[in-house]
N, CA, C and O atoms as CSV, one atom per row, in Angstrom:
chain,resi,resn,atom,element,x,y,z
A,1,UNK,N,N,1.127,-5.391,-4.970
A,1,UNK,CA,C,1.345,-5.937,-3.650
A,1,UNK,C,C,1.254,-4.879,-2.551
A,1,UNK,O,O,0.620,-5.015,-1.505
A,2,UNK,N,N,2.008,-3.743,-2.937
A,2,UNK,CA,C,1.530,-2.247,-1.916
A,2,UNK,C,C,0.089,-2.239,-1.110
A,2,UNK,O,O,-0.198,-2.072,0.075
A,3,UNK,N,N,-0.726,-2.512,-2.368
A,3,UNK,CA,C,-2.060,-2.360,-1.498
A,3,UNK,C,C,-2.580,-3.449,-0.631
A,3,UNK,O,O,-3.377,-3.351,0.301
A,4,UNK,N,N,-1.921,-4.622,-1.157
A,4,UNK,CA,C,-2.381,-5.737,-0.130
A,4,UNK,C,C,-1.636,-5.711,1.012
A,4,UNK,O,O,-2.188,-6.296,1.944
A,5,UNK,N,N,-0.580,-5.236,1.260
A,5,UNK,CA,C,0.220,-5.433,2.275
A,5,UNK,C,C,-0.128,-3.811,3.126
A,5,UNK,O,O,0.389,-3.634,4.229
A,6,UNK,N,N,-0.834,-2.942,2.639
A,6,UNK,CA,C,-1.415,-1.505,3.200
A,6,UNK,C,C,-3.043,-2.229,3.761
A,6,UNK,O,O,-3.327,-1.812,4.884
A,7,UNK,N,N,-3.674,-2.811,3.409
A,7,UNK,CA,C,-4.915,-3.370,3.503
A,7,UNK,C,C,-4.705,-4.313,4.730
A,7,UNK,O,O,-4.931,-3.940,5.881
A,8,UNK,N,N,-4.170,-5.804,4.340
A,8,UNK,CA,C,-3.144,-6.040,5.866
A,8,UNK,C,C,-3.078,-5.420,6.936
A,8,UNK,O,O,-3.825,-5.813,7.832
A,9,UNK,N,N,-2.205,-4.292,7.202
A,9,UNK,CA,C,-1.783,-3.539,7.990
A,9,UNK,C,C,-2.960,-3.001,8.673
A,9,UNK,O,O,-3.386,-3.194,9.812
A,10,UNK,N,N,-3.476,-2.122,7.495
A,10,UNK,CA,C,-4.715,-1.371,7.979
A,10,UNK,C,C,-5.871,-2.376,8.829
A,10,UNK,O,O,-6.180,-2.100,9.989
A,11,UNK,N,N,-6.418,-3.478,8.157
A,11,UNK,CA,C,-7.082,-4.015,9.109
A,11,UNK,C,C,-6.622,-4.932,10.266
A,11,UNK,O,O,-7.373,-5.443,11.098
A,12,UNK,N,N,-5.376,-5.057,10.203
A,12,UNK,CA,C,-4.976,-4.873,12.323
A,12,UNK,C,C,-4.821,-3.262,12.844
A,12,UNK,O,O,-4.281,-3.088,13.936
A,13,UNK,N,N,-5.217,-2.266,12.193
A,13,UNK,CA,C,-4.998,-1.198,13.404
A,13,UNK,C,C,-5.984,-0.160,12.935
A,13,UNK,O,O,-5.654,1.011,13.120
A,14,UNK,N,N,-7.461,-0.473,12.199
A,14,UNK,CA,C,-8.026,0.221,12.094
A,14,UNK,C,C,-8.806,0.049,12.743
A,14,UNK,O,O,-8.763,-1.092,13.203
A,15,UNK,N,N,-10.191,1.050,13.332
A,15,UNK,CA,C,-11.278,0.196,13.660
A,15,UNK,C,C,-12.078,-0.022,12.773
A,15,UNK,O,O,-11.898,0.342,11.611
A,16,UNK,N,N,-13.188,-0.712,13.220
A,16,UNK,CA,C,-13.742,-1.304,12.336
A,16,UNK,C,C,-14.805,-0.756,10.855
A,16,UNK,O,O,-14.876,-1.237,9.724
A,17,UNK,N,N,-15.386,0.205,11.366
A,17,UNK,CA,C,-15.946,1.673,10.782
A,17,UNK,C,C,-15.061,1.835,10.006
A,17,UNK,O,O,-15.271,1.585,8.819
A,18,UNK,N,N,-13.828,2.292,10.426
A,18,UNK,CA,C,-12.915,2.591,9.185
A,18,UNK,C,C,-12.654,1.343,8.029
A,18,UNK,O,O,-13.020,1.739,6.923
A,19,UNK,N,N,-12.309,0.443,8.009
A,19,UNK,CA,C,-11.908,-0.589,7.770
A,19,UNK,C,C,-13.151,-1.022,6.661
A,19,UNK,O,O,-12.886,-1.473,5.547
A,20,UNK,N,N,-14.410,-0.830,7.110
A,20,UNK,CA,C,-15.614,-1.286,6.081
A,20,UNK,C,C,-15.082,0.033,4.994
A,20,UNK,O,O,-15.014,-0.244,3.797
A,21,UNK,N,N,-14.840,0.970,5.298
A,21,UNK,CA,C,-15.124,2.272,4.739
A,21,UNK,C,C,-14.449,2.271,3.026
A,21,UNK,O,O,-14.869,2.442,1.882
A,22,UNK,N,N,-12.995,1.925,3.811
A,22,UNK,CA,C,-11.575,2.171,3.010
A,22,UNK,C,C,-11.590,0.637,2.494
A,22,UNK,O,O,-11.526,0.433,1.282
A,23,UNK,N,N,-11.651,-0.140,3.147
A,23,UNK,CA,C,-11.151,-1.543,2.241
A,23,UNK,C,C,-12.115,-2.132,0.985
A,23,UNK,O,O,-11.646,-2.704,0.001
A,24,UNK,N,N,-13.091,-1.962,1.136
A,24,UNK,CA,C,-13.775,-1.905,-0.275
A,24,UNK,C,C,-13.446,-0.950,-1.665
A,24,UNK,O,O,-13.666,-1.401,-2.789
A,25,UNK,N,N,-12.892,0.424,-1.445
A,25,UNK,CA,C,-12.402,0.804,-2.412
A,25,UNK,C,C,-10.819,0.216,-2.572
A,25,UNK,O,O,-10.423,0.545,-3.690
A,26,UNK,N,N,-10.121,-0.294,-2.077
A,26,UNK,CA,C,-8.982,-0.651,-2.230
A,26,UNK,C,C,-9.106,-2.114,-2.744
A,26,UNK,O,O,-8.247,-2.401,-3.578
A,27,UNK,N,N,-9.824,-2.920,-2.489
A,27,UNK,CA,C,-10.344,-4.172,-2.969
A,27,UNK,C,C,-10.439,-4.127,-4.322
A,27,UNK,O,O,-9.882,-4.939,-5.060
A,28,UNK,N,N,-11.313,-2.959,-4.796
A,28,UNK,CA,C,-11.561,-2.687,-6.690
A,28,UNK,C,C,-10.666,-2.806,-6.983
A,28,UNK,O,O,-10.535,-3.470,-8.011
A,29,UNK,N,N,-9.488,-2.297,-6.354
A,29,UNK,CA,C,-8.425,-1.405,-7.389
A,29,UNK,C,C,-7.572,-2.898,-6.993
A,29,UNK,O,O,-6.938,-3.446,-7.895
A,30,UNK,N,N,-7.594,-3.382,-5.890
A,30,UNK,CA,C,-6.866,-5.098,-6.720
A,30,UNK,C,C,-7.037,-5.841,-7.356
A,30,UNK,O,O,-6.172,-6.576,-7.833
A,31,UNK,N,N,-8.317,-5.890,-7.583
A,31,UNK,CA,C,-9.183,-6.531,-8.027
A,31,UNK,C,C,-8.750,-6.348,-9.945
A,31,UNK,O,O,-8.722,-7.138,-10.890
A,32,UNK,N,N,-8.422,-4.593,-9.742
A,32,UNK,CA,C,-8.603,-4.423,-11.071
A,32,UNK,C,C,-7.123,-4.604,-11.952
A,32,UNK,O,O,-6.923,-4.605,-13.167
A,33,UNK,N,N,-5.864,-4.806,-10.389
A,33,UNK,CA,C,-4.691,-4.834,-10.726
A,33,UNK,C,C,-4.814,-6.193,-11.916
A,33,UNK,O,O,-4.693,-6.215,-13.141
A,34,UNK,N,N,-5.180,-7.517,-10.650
A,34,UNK,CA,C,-5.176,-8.528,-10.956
A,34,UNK,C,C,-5.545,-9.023,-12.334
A,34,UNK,O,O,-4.756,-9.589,-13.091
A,35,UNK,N,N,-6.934,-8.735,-12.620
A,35,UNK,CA,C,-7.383,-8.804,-13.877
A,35,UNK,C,C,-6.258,-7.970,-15.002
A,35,UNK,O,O,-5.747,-8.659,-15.884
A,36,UNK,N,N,-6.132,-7.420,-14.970
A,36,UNK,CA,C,-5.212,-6.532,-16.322
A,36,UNK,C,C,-4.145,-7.884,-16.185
A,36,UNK,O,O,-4.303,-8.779,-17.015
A,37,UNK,N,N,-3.050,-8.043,-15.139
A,37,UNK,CA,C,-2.011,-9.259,-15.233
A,37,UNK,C,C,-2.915,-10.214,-16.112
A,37,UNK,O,O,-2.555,-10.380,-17.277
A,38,UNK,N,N,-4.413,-11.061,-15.528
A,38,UNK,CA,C,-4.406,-12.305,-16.710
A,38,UNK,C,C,-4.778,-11.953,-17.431
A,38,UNK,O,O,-4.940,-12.837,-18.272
A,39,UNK,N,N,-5.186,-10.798,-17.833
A,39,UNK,CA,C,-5.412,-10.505,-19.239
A,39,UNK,C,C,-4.334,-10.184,-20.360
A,39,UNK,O,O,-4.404,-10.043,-21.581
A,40,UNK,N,N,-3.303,-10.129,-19.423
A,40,UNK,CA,C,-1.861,-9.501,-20.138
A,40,UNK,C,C,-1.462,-11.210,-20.702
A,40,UNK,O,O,-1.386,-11.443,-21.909
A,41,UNK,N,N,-1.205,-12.439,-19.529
A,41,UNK,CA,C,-0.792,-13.418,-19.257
A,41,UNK,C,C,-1.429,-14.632,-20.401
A,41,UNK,O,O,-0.696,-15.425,-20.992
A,42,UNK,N,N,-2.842,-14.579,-20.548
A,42,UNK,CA,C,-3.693,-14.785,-21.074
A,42,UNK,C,C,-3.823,-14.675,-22.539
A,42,UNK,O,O,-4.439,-15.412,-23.309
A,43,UNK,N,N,-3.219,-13.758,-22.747
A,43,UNK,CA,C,-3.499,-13.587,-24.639
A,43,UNK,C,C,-2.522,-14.440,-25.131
A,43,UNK,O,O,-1.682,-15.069,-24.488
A,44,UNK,N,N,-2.754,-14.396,-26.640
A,44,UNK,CA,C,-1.664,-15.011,-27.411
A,44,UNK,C,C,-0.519,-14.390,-27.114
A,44,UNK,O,O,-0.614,-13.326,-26.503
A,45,UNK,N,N,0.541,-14.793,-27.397
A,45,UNK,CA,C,2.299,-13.964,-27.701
A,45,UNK,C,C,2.036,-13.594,-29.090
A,45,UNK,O,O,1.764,-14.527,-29.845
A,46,UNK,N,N,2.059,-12.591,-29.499
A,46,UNK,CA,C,2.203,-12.272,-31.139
A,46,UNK,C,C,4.172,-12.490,-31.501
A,46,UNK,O,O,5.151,-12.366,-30.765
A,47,UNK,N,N,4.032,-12.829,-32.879
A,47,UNK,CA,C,5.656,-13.050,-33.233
A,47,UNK,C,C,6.787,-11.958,-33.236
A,47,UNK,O,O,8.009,-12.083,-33.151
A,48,UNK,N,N,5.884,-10.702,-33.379
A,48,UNK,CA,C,7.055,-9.256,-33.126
A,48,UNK,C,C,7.585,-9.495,-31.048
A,48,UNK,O,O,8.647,-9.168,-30.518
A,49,UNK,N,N,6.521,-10.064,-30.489
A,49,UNK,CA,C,6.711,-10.087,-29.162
A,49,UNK,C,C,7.914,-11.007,-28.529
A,49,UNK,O,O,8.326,-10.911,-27.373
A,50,UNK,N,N,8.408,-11.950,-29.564
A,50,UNK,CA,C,8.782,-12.994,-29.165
A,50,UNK,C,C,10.382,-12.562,-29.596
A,50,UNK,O,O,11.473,-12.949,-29.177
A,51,UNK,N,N,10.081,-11.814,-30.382
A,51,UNK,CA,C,11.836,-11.567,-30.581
A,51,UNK,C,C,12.681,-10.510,-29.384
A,51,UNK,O,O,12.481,-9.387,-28.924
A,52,UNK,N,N,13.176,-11.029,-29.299
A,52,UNK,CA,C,14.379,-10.537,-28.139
A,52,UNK,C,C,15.042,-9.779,-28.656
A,52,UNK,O,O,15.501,-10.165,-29.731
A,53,UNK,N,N,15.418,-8.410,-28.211
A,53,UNK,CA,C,16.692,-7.501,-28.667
A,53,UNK,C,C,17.667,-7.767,-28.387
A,53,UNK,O,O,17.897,-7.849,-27.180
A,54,UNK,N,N,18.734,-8.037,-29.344
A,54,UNK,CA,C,20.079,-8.082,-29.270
A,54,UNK,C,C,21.447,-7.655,-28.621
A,54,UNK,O,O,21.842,-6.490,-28.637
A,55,UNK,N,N,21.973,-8.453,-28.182
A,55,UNK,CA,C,22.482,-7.865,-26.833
A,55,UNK,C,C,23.373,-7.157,-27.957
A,55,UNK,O,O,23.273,-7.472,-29.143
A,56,UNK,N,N,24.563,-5.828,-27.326
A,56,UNK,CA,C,25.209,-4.968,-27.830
A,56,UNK,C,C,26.814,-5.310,-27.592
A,56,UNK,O,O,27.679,-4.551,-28.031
């Protein structure tokens, strides 16, 4: 969320030059956040995953 809410920001107070420059590399890297989450979200649950540690 950092970068979307830095990206935000940045394009109300950058100009525009800047803004083509920087927001395309910051785009990848959400881009690439995002994907890893449904790929995390997305798989099976394996059964070691599903067990919960025991409270103490």
């Amino acid at each position: 969320m950092k970068f979307q809410q830095w990206l935000a920001n940045f394009r109300r107070t950058a100009q525009p030059e800047e803004f083509t420059a920087l927001s395309s590399s910051y785009r990848l890297e959400i881009e690439r956040m995002q994907a890893e989450v449904l790929d995390y979200l997305l798989r099976p649950l394996l059964i070691d995953e599903e067990k919960q540690p025991e409270a103490a």
